[in-house]
C-alpha positions, -999 to 999 in steps of 0.1 A, spaced: 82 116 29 76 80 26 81 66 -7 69 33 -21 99 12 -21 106 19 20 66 7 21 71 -24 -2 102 -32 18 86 -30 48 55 -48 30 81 -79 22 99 -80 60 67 -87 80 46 -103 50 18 -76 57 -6 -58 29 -12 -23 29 -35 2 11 -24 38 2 -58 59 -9 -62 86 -31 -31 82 -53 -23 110 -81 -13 95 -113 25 101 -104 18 79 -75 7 52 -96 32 50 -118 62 55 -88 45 21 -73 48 3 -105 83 11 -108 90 -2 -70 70 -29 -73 95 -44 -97 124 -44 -71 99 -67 -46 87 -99 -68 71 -113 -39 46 -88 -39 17 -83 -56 5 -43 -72 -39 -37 -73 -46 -4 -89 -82 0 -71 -108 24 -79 -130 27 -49 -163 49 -41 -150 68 -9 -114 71 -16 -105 76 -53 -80 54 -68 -61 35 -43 -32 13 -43 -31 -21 -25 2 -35 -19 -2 -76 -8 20 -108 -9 13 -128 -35 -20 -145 -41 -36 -124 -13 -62 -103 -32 -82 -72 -15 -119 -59 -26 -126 -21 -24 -147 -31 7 -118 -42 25 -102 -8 20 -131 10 47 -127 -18 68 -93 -18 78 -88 20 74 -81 33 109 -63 2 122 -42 2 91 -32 38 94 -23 29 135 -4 1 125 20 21 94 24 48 119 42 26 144 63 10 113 73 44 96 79 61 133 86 101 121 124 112 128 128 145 141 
């Protein structure tokens, strides 16, 4: 399992964003505790229609709308899956 301090690190290496949807509470509050390890990033707690609460992880002063969250959703799945290649 992925957690959120291998996605914010991998976040900060290649200055990418990235959204995670439908977060559980515990999922929100396991970001906010990673977030504080990567002060060049930037934590959105996002409420969106579709998706429940999401969490948008960005570089600083780069700031996402719930739109942009069903816009990028397939290519932004294809492109964490070639980042976080599963080990067998």
């Amino acid at each position: 399992m992925i957690s959120f301090e291998d996605i914010m690190t991998a976040c900060e290496e290649k200055q990418i964003g990235t959204f995670v949807r439908r977060c559980s509470q515990s999922s929100v509050e396991e970001a906010r505790e990673a977030i504080k390890n990567h002060p060049s990033l930037e934590l959105e707690i996002i409420q969106v229609k579709n998706y429940g609460v999401c969490i948008a992880i960005n570089p600083k002063n780069f700031k996402t709308t719930p739109d942009d969250i069903e816009a990028i959703h397939v290519k932004g799945y294809e492109s964490l899956k070639k980042i976080f290649k599963r080990s067998k």
